[in-house]
Residue, then its C-alpha position, 0 to 999 in steps of 0.5 A: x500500500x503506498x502513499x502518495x509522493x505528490x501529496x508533499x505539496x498539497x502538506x506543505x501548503x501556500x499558506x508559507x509561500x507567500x512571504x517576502x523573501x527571507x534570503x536578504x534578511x540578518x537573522x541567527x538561530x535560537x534555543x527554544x525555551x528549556x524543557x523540563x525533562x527531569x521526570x522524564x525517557x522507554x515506550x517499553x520496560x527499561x531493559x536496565x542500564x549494565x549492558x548499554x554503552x556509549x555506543x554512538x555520537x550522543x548515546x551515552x548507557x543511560x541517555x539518547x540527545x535528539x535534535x529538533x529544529x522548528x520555525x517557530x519565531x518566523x514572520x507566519x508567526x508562532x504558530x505557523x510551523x510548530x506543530x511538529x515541535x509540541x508533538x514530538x516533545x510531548x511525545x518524550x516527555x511521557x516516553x521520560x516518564x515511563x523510564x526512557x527506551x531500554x534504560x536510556x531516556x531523551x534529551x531534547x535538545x531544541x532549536x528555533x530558527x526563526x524562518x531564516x536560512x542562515x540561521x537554520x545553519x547555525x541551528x543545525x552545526x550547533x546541534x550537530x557539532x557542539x551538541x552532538x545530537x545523535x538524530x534529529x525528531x520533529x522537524x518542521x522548518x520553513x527553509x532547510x538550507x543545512x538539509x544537505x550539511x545534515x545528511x553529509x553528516x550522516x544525522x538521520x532527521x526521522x518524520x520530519x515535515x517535508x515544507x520544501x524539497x529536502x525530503x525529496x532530496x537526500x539521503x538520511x533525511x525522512x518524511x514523516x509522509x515516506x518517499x518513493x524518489x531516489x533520494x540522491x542528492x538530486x530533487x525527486x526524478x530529475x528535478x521533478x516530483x509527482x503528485x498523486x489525484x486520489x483527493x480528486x477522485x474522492x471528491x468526484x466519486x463519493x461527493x459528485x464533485x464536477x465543476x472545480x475552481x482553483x485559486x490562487x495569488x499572482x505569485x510564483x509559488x502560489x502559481x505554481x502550486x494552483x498549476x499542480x491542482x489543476x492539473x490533477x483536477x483535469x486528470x480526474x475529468x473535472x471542469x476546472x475554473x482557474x481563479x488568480x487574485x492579486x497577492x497585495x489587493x486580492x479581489x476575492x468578491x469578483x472571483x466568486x461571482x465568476x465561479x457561482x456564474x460558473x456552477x462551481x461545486x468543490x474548491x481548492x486554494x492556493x492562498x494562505x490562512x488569512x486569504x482563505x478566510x477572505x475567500x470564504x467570508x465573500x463566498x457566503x456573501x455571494x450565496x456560493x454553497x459548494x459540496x465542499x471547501x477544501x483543504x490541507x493537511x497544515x489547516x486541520x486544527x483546532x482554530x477553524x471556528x475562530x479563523x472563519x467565523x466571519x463565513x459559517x455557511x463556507x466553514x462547515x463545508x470545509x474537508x481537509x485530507x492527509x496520510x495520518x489519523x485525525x487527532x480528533x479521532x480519540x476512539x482509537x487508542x493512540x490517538x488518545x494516548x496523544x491526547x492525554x500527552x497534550x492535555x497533561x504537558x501543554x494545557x494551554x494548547x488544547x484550543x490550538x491542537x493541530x493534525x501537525x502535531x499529531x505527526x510530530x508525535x508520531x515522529x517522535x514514536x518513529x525515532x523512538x521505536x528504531x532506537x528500541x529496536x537497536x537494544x544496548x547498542x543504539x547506533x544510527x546505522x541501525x536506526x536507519x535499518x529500521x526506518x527504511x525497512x521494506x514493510x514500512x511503518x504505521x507509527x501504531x496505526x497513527x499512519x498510513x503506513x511508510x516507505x522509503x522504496x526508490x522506485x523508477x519514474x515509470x513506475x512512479x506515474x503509473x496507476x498506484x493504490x493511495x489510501x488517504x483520511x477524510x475529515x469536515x469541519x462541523x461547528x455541531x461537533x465536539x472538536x469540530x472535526x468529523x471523521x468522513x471515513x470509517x478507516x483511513x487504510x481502507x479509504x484506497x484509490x488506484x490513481x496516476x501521479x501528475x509531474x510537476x517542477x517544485 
C-alpha cells in the first residue's frame, strides 16, 4: 500500500509561500525555551542500564540527545510551523516518564530558527557539532538550507515535515509522509516530483464533485502550486475554473461571482490562512454553497471556528485530507494516548491542537521505536535499518503506513493504490472535526501521479 509522493505539496501548503523573501534578511538561530525533562525517557520496560554503552555520537548507557529544529519565531508567526515541535516533545516527555527506551531516556535538545536560512545553519552545526545530537525528531522548518550539511553528516532527521524539497532530496533525511524518489542528492526524478489525484477522485466519486475552481495569488509559488491542482483536477475529468487574485489587493468578491456564474461545486486554494478566510467570508456573501471547501493537511486544527467565523455557511463545508489519523479521532487508542500527552504537558494548547502535531508525535514514536529496536547498542546505522525497512511503518496505526522504496519514474506515474483520511469541519461537533471515513487504510484509490517542477 503506498502513499502518495505528490501529496508533499498539497502538506506543505501556500499558506508559507507567500512571504517576502527571507534570503536578504540578518537573522541567527535560537534555543527554544528549556524543557523540563527531569521526570522524564522507554515506550517499553527499561531493559536496565549494565549492558548499554556509549555506543554512538550522543548515546551515552543511560541517555539518547535528539535534535529538533522548528520555525517557530518566523514572520507566519508562532504558530505557523510548530506543530511538529509540541508533538514530538510531548511525545518524550511521557516516553521520560515511563523510564526512557531500554534504560536510556531523551534529551531534547531544541532549536528555533526563526524562518531564516542562515540561521537554520547555525541551528543545525550547533546541534550537530557542539551538541552532538545523535538524530534529529520533529522537524518542521520553513527553509532547510543545512538539509544537505545534515545528511553529509550522516544525522538521520526521522518524520520530519517535508515544507520544501529536502525530503525529496537526500539521503538520511525522512518524511514523516515516506518517499518513493531516489533520494540522491538530486530533487525527486530529475528535478521533478509527482503528485498523486486520489483527493480528486474522492471528491468526484463519493461527493459528485464536477465543476472545480482553483485559486490562487499572482505569485510564483502560489502559481505554481494552483498549476499542480489543476492539473490533477483535469486528470480526474473535472471542469476546472482557474481563479488568480492579486497577492497585495486580492479581489476575492469578483472571483466568486465568476465561479457561482460558473456552477462551481468543490474548491481548492492556493492562498494562505488569512486569504482563505477572505475567500470564504465573500463566498457566503455571494450565496456560493459548494459540496465542499477544501483543504490541507497544515489547516486541520483546532482554530477553524475562530479563523472563519466571519463565513459559517463556507466553514462547515470545509474537508481537509492527509496520510495520518485525525487527532480528533480519540476512539482509537493512540490517538488518545496523544491526547492525554497534550492535555497533561501543554494545557494551554488544547484550543490550538493541530493534525501537525499529531505527526510530530508520531515522529517522535518513529525515532523512538528504531532506537528500541537497536537494544544496548543504539547506533544510527541501525536506526536507519529500521526506518527504511521494506514493510514500512504505521507509527501504531497513527499512519498510513511508510516507505522509503526508490522506485523508477515509470513506475512512479503509473496507476498506484493511495489510501488517504477524510475529515469536515462541523461547528455541531465536539472538536469540530468529523471523521468522513470509517478507516483511513481502507479509504484506497488506484490513481496516476501528475509531474510537476517544485
Amino acid at each position: 500500500m503506498h502513499r502518495s509522493i505528490g501529496r508533499r505539496v498539497r502538506c506543505a501548503s501556500v499558506a508559507l509561500l507567500l512571504c517576502t523573501s527571507l534570503s536578504a534578511l540578518a537573522g541567527c538561530g535560537s534555543r527554544l525555551p528549556e524543557r523540563d525533562f527531569r521526570d522524564a525517557a522507554p515506550t517499553r520496560a527499561p531493559a536496565g542500564t549494565s549492558a548499554n554503552t556509549a555506543s554512538d555520537v550522543g548515546v551515552t548507557p543511560t541517555e539518547i540527545t535528539v535534535g529538533m529544529i522548528d520555525t517557530v519565531q518566523g514572520i507566519l508567526g508562532d504558530e505557523t510551523f510548530s506543530g511538529p515541535m509540541y508533538g514530538a516533545q510531548a511525545y518524550f516527555k511521557a516516553l521520560n516518564d515511563r523510564g526512557g527506551v531500554n534504560g536510556r531516556k531523551i534529551k531534547v535538545d531544541a532549536c528555533d530558527d526563526t524562518g531564516y536560512g542562515v540561521a537554520n545553519q547555525r541551528c543545525a552545526r550547533r546541534l550537530v557539532e557542539d551538541d552532538k545530537v545523535f538524530a534529529f525528531a520533529g522537524n518542521s522548518i520553513y527553509s532547510y538550507n543545512a538539509a544537505k550539511y545534515v545528511s553529509d553528516k550522516g544525522v538521520p532527521d526521522v518524520g520530519g515535515q517535508p515544507v520544501g524539497t529536502a525530503y525529496e532530496t537526500y539521503p538520511h533525511l525522512y518524511s514523516i509522509y515516506g518517499s518513493r524518489a531516489p533520494r540522491d542528492g538530486r530533487v525527486g526524478w530529475d528535478g521533478s516530483l509527482y503528485a498523486s489525484t486520489e483527493v480528486y477522485r474522492y471528491f468526484k466519486e463519493k461527493l459528485g464533485a464536477r465543476t472545480a475552481a482553483v485559486v490562487s495569488y499572482n505569485q510564483a509559488d502560489s502559481a505554481r502550486y494552483a498549476q499542480t491542482v489543476a492539473d490533477g483536477l483535469r486528470v480526474e475529468g473535472y471542469t476546472v475554473l482557474d481563479k488568480q487574485v492579486d497577492f497585495a489587493l486580492p479581489n476575492f468578491a469578483a472571483a466568486v461571482v465568476d465561479m457561482r456564474s460558473k456552477g462551481v461545486d468543490i474548491v481548492f486554494d492556493a492562498v494562505d490562512t488569512r486569504g482563505n478566510a477572505e475567500l470564504c467570508k465573500a463566498m457566503d456573501g455571494a450565496g456560493l454553497r459548494v459540496t465542499a471547501k477544501v483543504t490541507n493537511v497544515q489547516n486541520w486544527n483546532a482554530r477553524v471556528g475562530e479563523d472563519f467565523k466571519a463565513s459559517p455557511t463556507c466553514r462547515n463545508s470545509i474537508y481537509a485530507t492527509g496520510n495520518s489519523r485525525s487527532y480528533a479521532d480519540t476512539a482509537h487508542p493512540a490517538v488518545a494516548e496523544f491526547r492525554a500527552a497534550m492535555k497533561k504537558y501543554f494545557p494551554d494548547r488544547e484550543d490550538r491542537l493541530s493534525q501537525w502535531e499529531l505527526e510530530g508525535w508520531a515522529s517522535a514514536m518513529w525515532l523512538t521505536d528504531a532506537i528500541a529496536s537497536c537494544g544496548a547498542d543504539v547506533t544510527r546505522a541501525c536506526v536507519e535499518r529500521f526506518v527504511t525497512r521494506p514493510e514500512g511503518y504505521d507509527a501504531h496505526g497513527l499512519l498510513i503506513p511508510v516507505d522509503f522504496k526508490a522506485e523508477p519514474v515509470a513506475q512512479v506515474a503509473a496507476p498506484t493504490r493511495t489510501c488517504f483520511d477524510v475529515v469536515r469541519w462541523q461547528d455541531a461537533a465536539p472538536g469540530g472535526w468529523v471523521n468522513q471515513v470509517p478507516d483511513m487504510t481502507a479509504n484506497c484509490f488506484d490513481v496516476p501521479s501528475v509531474p510537476y517542477k517544485p
